[in-house]
mmCIF file of the N, C-alpha and C atoms, coordinates in Angstrom:
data_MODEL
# 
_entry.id   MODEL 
# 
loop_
_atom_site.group_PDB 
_atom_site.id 
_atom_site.type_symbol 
_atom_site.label_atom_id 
_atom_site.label_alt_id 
_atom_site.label_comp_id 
_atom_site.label_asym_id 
_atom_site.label_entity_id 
_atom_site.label_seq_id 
_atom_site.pdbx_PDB_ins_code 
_atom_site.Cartn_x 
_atom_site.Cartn_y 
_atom_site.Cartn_z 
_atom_site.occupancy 
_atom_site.B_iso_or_equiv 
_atom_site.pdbx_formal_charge 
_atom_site.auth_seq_id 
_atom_site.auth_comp_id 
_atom_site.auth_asym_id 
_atom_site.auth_atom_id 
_atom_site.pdbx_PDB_model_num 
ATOM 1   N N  . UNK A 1 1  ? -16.101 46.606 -4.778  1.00 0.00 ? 1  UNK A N  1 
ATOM 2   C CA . UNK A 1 1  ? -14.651 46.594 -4.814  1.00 0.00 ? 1  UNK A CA 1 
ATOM 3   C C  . UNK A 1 1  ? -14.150 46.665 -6.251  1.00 0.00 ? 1  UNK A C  1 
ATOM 4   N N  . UNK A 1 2  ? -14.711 47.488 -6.932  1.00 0.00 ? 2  UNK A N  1 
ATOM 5   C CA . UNK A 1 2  ? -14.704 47.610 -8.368  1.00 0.00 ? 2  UNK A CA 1 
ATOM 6   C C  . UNK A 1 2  ? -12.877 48.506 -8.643  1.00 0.00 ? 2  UNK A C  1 
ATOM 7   N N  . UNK A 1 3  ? -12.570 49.072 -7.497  1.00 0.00 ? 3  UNK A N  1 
ATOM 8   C CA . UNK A 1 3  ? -11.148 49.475 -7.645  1.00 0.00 ? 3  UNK A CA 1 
ATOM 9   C C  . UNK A 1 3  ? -9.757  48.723 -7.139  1.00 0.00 ? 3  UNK A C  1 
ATOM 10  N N  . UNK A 1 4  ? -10.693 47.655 -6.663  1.00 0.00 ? 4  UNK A N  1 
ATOM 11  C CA . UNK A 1 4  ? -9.163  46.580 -6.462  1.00 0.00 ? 4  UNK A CA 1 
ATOM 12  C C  . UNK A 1 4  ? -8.963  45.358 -6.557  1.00 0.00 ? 4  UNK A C  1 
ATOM 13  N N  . UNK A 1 5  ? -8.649  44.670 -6.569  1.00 0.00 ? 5  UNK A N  1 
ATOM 14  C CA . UNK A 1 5  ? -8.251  43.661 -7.234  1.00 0.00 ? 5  UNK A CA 1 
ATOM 15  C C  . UNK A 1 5  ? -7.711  42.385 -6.480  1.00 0.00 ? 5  UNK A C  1 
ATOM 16  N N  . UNK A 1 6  ? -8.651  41.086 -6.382  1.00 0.00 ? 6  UNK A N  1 
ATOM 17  C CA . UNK A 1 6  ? -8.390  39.686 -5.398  1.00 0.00 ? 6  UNK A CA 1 
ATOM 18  C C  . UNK A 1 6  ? -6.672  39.535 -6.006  1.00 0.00 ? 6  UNK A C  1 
ATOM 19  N N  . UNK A 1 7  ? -5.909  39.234 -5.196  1.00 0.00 ? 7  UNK A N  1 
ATOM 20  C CA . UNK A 1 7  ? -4.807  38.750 -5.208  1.00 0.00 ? 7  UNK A CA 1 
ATOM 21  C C  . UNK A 1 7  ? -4.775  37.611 -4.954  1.00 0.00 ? 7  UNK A C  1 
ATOM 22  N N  . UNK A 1 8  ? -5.001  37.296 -3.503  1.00 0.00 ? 8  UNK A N  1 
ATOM 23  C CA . UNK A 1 8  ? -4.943  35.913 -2.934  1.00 0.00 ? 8  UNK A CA 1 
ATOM 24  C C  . UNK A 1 8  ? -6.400  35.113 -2.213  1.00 0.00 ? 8  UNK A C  1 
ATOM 25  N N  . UNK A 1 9  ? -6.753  34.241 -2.239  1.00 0.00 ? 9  UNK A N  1 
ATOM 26  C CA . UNK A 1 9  ? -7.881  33.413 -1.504  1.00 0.00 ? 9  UNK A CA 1 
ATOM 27  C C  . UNK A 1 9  ? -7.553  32.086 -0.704  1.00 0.00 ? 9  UNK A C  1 
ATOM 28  N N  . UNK A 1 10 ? -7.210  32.016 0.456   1.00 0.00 ? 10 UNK A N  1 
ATOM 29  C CA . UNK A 1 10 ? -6.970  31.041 1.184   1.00 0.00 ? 10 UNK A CA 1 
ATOM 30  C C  . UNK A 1 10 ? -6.744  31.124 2.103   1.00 0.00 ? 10 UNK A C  1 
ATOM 31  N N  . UNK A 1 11 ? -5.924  30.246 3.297   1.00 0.00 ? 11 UNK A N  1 
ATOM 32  C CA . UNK A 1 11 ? -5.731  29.891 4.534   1.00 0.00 ? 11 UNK A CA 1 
ATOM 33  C C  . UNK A 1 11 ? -5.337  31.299 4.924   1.00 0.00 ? 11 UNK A C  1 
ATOM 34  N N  . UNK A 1 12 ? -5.622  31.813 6.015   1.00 0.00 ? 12 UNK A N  1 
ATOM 35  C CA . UNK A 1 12 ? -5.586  32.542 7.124   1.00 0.00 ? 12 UNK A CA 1 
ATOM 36  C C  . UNK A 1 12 ? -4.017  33.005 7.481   1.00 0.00 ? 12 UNK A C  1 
ATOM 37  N N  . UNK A 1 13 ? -3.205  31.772 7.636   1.00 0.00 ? 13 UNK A N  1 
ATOM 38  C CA . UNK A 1 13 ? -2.074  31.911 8.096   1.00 0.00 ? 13 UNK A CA 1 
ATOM 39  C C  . UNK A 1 13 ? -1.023  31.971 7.096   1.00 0.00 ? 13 UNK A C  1 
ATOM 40  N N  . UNK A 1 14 ? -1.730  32.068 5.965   1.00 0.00 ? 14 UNK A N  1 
ATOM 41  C CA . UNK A 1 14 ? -1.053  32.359 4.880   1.00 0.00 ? 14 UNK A CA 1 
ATOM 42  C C  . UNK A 1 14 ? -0.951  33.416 4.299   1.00 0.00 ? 14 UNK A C  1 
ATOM 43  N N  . UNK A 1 15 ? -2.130  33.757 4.138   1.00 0.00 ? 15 UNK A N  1 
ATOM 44  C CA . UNK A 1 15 ? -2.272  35.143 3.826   1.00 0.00 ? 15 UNK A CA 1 
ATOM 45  C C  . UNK A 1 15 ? -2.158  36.303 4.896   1.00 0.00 ? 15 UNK A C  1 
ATOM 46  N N  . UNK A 1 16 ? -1.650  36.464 6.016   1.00 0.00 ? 16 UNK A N  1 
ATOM 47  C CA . UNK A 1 16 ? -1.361  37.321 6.944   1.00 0.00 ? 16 UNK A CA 1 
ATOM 48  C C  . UNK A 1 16 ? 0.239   37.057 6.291   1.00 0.00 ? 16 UNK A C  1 
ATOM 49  N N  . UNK A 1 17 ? 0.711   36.125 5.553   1.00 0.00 ? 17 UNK A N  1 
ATOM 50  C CA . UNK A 1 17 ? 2.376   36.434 5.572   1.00 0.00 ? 17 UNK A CA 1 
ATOM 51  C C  . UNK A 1 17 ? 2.476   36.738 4.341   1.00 0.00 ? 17 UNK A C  1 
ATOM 52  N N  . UNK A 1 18 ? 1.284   37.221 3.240   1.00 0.00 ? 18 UNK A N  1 
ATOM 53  C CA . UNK A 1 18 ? 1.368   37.784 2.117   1.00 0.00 ? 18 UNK A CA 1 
ATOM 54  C C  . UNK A 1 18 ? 1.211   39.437 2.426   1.00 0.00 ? 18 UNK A C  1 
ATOM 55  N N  . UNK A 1 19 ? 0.065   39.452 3.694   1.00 0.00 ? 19 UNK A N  1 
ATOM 56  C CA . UNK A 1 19 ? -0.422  41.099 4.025   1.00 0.00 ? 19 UNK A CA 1 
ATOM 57  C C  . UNK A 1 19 ? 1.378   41.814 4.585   1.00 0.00 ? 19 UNK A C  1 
ATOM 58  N N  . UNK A 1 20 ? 1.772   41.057 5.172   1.00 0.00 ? 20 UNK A N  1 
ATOM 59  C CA . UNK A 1 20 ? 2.737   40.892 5.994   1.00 0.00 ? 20 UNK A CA 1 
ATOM 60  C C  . UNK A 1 20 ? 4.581   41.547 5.082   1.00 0.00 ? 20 UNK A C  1 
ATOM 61  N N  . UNK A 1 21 ? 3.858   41.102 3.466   1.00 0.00 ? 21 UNK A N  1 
ATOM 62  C CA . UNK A 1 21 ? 5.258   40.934 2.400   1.00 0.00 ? 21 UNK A CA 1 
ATOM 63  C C  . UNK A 1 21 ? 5.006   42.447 1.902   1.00 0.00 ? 21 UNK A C  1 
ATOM 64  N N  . UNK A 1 22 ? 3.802   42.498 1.568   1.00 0.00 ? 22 UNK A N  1 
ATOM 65  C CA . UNK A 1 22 ? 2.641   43.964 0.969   1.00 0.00 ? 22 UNK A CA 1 
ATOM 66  C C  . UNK A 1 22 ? 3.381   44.923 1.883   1.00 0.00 ? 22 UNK A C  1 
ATOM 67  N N  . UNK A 1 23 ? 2.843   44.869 3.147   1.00 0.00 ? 23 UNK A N  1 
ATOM 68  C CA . UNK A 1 23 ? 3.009   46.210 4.018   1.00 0.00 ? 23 UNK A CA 1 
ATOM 69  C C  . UNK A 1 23 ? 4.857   46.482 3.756   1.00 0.00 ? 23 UNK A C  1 
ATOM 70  N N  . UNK A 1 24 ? 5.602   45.595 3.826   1.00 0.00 ? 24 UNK A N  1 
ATOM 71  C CA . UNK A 1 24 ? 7.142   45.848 3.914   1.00 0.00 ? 24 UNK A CA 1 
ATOM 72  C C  . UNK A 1 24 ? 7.320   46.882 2.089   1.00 0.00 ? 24 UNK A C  1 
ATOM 73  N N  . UNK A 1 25 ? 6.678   46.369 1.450   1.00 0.00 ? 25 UNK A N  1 
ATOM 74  C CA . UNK A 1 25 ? 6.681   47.645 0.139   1.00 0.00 ? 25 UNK A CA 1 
ATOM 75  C C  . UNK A 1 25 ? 6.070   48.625 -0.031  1.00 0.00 ? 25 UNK A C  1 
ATOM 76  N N  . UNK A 1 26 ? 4.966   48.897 1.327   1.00 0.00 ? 26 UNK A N  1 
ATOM 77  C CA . UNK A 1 26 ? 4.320   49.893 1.253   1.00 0.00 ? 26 UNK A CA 1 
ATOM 78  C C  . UNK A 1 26 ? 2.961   50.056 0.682   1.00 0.00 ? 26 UNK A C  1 
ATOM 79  N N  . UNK A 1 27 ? 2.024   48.617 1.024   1.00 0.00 ? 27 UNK A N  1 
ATOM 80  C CA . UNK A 1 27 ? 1.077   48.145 0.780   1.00 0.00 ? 27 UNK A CA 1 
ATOM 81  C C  . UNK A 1 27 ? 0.285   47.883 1.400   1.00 0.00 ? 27 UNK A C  1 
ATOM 82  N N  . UNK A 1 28 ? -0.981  48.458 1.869   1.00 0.00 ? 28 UNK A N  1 
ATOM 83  C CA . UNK A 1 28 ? -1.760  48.104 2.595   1.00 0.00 ? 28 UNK A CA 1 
ATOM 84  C C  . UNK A 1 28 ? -2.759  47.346 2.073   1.00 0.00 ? 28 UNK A C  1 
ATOM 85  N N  . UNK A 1 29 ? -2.833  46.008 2.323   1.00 0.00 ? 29 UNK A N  1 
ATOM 86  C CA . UNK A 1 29 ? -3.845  44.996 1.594   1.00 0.00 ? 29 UNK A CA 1 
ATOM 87  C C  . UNK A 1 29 ? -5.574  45.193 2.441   1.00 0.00 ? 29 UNK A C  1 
ATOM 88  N N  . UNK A 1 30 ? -6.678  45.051 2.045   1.00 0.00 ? 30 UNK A N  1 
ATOM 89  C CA . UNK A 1 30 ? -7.395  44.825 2.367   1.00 0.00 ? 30 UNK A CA 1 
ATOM 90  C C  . UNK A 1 30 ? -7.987  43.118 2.785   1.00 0.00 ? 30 UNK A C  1 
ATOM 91  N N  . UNK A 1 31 ? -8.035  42.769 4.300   1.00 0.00 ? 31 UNK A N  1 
ATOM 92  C CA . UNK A 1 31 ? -8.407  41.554 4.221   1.00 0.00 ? 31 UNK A CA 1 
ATOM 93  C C  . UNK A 1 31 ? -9.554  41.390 4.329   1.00 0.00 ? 31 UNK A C  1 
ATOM 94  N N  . UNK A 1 32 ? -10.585 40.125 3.678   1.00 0.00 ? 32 UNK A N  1 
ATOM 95  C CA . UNK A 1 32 ? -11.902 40.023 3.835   1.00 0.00 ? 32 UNK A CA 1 
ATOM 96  C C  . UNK A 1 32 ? -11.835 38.610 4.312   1.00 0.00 ? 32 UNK A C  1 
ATOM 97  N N  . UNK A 1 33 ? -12.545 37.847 5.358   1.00 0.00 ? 33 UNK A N  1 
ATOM 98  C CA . UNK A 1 33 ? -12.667 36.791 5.807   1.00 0.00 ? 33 UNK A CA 1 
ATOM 99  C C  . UNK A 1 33 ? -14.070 36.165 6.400   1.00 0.00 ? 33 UNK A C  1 
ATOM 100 N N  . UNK A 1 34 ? -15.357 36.137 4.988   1.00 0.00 ? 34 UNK A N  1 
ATOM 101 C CA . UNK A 1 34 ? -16.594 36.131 5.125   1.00 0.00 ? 34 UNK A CA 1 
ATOM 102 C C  . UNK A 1 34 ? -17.250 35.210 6.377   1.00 0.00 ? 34 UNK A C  1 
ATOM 103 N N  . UNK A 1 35 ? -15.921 33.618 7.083   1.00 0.00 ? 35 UNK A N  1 
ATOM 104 C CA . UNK A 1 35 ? -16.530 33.022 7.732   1.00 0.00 ? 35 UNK A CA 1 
ATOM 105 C C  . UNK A 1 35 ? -16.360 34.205 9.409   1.00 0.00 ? 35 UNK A C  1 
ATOM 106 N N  . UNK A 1 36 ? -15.428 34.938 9.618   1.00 0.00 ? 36 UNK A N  1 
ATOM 107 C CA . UNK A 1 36 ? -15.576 35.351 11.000  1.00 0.00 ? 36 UNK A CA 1 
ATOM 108 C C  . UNK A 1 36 ? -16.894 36.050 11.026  1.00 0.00 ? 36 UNK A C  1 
ATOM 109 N N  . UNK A 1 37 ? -16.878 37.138 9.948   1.00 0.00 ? 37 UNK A N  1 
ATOM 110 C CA . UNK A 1 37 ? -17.550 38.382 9.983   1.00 0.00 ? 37 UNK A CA 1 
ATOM 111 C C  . UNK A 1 37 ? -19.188 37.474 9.759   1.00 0.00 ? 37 UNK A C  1 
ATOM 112 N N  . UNK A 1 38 ? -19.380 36.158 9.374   1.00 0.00 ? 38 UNK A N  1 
ATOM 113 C CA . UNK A 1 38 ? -20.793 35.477 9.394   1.00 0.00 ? 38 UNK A CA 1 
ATOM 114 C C  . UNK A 1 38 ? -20.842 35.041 10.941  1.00 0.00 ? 38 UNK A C  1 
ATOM 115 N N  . UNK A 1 39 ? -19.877 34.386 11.772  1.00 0.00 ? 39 UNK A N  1 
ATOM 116 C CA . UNK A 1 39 ? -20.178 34.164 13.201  1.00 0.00 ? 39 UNK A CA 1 
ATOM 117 C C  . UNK A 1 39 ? -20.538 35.340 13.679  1.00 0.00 ? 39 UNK A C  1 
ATOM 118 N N  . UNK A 1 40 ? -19.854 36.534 13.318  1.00 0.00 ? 40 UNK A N  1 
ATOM 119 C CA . UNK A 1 40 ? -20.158 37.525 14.388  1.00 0.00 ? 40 UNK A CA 1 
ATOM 120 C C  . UNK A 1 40 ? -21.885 38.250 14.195  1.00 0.00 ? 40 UNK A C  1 
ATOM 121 N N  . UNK A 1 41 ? -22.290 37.594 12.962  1.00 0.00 ? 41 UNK A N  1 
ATOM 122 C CA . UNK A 1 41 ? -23.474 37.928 13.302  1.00 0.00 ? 41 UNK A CA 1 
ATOM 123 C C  . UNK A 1 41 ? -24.513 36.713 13.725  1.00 0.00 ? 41 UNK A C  1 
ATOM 124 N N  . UNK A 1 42 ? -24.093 36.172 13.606  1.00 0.00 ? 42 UNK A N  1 
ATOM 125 C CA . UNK A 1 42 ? -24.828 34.847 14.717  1.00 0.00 ? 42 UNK A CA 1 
ATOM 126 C C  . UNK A 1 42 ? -25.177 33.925 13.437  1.00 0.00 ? 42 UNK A C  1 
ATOM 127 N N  . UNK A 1 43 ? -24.798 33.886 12.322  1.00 0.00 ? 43 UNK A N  1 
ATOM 128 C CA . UNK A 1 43 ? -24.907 32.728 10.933  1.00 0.00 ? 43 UNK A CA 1 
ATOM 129 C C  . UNK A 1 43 ? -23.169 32.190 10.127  1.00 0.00 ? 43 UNK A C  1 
ATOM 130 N N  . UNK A 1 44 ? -23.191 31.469 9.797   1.00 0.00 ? 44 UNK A N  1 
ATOM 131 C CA . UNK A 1 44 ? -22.527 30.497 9.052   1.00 0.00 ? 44 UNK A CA 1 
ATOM 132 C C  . UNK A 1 44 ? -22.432 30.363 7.588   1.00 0.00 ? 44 UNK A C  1 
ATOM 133 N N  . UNK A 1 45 ? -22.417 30.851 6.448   1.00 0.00 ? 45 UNK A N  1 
ATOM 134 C CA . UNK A 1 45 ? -22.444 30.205 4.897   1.00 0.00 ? 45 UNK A CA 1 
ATOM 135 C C  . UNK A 1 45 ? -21.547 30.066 4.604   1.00 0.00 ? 45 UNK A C  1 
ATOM 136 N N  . UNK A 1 46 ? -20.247 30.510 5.142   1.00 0.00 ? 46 UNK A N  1 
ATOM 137 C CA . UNK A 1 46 ? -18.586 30.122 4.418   1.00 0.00 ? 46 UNK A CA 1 
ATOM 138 C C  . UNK A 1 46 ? -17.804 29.419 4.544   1.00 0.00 ? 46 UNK A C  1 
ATOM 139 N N  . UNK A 1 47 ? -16.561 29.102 4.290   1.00 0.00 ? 47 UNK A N  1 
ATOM 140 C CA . UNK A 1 47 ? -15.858 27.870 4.097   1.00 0.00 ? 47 UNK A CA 1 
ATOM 141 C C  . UNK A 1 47 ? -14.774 28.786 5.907   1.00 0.00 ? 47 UNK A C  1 
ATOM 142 N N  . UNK A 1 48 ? -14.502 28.213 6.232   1.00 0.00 ? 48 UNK A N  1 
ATOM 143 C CA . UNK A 1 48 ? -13.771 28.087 7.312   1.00 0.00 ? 48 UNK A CA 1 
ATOM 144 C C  . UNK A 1 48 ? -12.333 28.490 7.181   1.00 0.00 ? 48 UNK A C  1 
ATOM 145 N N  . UNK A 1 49 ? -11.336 29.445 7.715   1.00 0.00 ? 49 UNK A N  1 
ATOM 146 C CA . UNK A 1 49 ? -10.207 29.820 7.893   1.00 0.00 ? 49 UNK A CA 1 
ATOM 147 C C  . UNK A 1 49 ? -9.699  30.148 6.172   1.00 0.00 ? 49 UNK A C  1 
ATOM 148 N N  . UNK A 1 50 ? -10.526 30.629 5.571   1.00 0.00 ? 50 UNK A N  1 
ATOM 149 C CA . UNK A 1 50 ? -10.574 31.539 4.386   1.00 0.00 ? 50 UNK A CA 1 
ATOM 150 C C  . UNK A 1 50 ? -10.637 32.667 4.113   1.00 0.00 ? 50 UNK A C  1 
ATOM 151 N N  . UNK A 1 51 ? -9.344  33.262 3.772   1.00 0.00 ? 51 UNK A N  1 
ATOM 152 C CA . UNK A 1 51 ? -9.064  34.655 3.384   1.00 0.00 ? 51 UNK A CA 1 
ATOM 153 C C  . UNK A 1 51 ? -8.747  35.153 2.120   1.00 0.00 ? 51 UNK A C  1 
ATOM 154 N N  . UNK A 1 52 ? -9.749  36.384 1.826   1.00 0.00 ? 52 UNK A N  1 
ATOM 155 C CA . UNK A 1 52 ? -9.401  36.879 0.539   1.00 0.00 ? 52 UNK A CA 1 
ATOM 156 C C  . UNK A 1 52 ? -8.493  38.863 0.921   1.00 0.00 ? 52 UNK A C  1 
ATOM 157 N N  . UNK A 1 53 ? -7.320  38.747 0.155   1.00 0.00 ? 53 UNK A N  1 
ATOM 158 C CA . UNK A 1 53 ? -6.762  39.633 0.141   1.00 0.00 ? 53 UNK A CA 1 
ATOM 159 C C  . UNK A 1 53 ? -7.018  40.678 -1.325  1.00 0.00 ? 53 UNK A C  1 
ATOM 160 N N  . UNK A 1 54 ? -7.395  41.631 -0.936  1.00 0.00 ? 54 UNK A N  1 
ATOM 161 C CA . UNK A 1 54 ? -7.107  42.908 -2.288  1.00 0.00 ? 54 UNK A CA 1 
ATOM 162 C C  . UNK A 1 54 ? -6.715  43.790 -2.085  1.00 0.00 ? 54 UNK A C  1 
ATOM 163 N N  . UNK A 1 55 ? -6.252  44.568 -3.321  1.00 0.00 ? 55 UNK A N  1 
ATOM 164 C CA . UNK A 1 55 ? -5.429  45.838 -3.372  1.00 0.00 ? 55 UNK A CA 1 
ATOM 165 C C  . UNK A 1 55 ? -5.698  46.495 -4.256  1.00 0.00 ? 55 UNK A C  1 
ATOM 166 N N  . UNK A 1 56 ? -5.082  47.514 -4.250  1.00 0.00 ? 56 UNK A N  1 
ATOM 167 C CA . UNK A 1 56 ? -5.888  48.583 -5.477  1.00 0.00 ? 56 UNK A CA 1 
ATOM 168 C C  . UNK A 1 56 ? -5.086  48.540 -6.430  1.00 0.00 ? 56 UNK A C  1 
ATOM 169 N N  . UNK A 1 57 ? -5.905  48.733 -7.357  1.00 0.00 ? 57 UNK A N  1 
ATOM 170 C CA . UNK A 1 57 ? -5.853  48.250 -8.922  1.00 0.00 ? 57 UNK A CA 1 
ATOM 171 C C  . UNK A 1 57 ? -4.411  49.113 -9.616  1.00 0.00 ? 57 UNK A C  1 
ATOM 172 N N  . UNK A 1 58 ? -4.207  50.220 -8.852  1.00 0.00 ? 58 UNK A N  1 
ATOM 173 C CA . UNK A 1 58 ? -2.944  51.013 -9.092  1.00 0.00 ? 58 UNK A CA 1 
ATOM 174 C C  . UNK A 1 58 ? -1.757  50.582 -8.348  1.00 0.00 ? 58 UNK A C  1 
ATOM 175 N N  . UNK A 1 59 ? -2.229  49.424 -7.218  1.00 0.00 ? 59 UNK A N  1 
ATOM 176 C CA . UNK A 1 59 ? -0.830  49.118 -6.859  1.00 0.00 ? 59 UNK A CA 1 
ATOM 177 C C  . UNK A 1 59 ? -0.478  47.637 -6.876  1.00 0.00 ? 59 UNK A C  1 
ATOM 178 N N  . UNK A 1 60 ? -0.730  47.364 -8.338  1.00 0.00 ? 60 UNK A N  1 
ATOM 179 C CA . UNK A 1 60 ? -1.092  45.575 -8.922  1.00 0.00 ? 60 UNK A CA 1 
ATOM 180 C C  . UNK A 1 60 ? 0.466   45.543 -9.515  1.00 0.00 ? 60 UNK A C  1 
ATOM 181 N N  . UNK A 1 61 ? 0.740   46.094 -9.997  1.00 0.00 ? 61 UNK A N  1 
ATOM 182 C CA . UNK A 1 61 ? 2.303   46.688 -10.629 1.00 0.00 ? 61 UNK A CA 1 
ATOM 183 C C  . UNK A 1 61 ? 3.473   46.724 -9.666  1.00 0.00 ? 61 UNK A C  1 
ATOM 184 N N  . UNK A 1 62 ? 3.094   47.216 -8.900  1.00 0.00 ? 62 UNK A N  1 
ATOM 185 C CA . UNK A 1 62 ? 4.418   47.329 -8.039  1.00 0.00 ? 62 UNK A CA 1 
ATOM 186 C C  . UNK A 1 62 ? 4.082   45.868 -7.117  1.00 0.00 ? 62 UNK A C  1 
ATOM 187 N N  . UNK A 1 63 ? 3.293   45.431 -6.780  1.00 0.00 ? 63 UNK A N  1 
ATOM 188 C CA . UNK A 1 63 ? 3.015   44.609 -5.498  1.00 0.00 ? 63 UNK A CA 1 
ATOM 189 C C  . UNK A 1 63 ? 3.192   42.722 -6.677  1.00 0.00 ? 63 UNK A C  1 
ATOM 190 N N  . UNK A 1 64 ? 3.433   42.551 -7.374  1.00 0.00 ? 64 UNK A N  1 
ATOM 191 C CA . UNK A 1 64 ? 3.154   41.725 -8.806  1.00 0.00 ? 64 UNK A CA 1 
ATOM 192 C C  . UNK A 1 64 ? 4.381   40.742 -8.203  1.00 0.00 ? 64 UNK A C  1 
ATOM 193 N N  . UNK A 1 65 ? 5.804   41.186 -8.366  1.00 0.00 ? 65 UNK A N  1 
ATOM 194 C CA . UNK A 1 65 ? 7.044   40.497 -8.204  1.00 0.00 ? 65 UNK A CA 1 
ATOM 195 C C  . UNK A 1 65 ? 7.119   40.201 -6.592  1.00 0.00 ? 65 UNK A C  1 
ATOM 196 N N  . UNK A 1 66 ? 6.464   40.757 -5.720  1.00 0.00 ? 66 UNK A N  1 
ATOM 197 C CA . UNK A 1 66 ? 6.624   40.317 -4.703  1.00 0.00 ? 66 UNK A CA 1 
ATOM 198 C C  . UNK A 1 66 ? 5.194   39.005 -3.923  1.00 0.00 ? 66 UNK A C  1 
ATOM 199 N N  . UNK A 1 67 ? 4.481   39.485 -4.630  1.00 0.00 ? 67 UNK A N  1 
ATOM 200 C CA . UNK A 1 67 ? 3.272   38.372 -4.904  1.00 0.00 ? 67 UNK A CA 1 
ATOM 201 C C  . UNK A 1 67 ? 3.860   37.146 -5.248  1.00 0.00 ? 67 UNK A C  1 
ATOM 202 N N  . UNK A 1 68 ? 4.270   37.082 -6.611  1.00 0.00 ? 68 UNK A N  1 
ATOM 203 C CA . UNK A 1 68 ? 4.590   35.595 -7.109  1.00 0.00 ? 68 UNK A CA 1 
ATOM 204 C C  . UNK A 1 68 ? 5.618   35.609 -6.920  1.00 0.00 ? 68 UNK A C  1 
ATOM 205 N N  . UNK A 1 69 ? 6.970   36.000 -6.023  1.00 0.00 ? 69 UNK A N  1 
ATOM 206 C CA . UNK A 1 69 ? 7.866   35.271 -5.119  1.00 0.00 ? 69 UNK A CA 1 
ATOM 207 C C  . UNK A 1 69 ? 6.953   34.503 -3.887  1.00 0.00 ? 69 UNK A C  1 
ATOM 208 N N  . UNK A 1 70 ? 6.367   35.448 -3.538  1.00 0.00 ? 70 UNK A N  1 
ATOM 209 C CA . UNK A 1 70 ? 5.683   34.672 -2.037  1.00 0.00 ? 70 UNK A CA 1 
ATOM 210 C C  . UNK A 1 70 ? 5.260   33.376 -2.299  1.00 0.00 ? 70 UNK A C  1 
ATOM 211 N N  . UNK A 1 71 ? 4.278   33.121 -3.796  1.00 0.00 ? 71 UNK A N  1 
ATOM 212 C CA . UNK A 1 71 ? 3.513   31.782 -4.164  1.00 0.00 ? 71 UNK A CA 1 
ATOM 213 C C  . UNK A 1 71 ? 4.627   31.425 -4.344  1.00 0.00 ? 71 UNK A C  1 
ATOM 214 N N  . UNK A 1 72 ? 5.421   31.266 -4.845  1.00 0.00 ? 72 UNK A N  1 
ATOM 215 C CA . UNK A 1 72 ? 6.734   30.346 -5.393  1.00 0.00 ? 72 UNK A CA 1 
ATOM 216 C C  . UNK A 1 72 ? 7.364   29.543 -4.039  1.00 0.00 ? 72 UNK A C  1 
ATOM 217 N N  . UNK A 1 73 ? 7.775   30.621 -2.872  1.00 0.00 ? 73 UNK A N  1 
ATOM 218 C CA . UNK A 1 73 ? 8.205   30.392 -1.952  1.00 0.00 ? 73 UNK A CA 1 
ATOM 219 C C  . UNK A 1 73 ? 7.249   29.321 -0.978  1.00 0.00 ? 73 UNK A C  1 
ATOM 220 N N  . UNK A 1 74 ? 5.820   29.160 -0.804  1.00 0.00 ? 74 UNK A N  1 
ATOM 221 C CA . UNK A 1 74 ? 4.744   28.957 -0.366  1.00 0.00 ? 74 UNK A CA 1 
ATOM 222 C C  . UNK A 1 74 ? 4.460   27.309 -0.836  1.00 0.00 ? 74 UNK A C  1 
ATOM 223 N N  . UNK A 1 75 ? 4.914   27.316 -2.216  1.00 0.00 ? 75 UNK A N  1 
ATOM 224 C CA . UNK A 1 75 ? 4.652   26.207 -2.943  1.00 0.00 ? 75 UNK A CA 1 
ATOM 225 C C  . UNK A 1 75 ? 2.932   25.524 -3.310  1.00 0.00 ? 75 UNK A C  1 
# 
């Protein structure tokens, strides 16, 4: 993932209302969530209801002000 860039790492239900802020500007975030995708192969090593969101490195600029409203708002 050398072309995009972690934005966010955490709760599940949080970060679907960051993917959620992205898509309304025309952002399609990539979500990664290592504990489902470890059940579904029948093992466990990750932390539980943990999501990492990225985006590409060209759309860090535009997606920036609506990012850190969301954390602000989020607290």
């Amino acid at each position: 993932m050398s072309q995009t860039k972690r934005i966010y790492t955490g709760p599940t239900l949080i970060a679907k209302g960051l993917v959620a802020r992205l898509n309304e500007i025309g952002i399609s975030p990539i979500e990664r969530n290592d504990h489902d995708s470890s059940l579904r192969a029948g093992f466990t090593m990750s932390i539980a209801n943990q999501t990492m969101i990225f985006i590409r490195n060209d759309e860090v600029d535009k997606a920036q002000a609506t990012i850190d409203e969301f954390l602000v708002e989020i607290g």
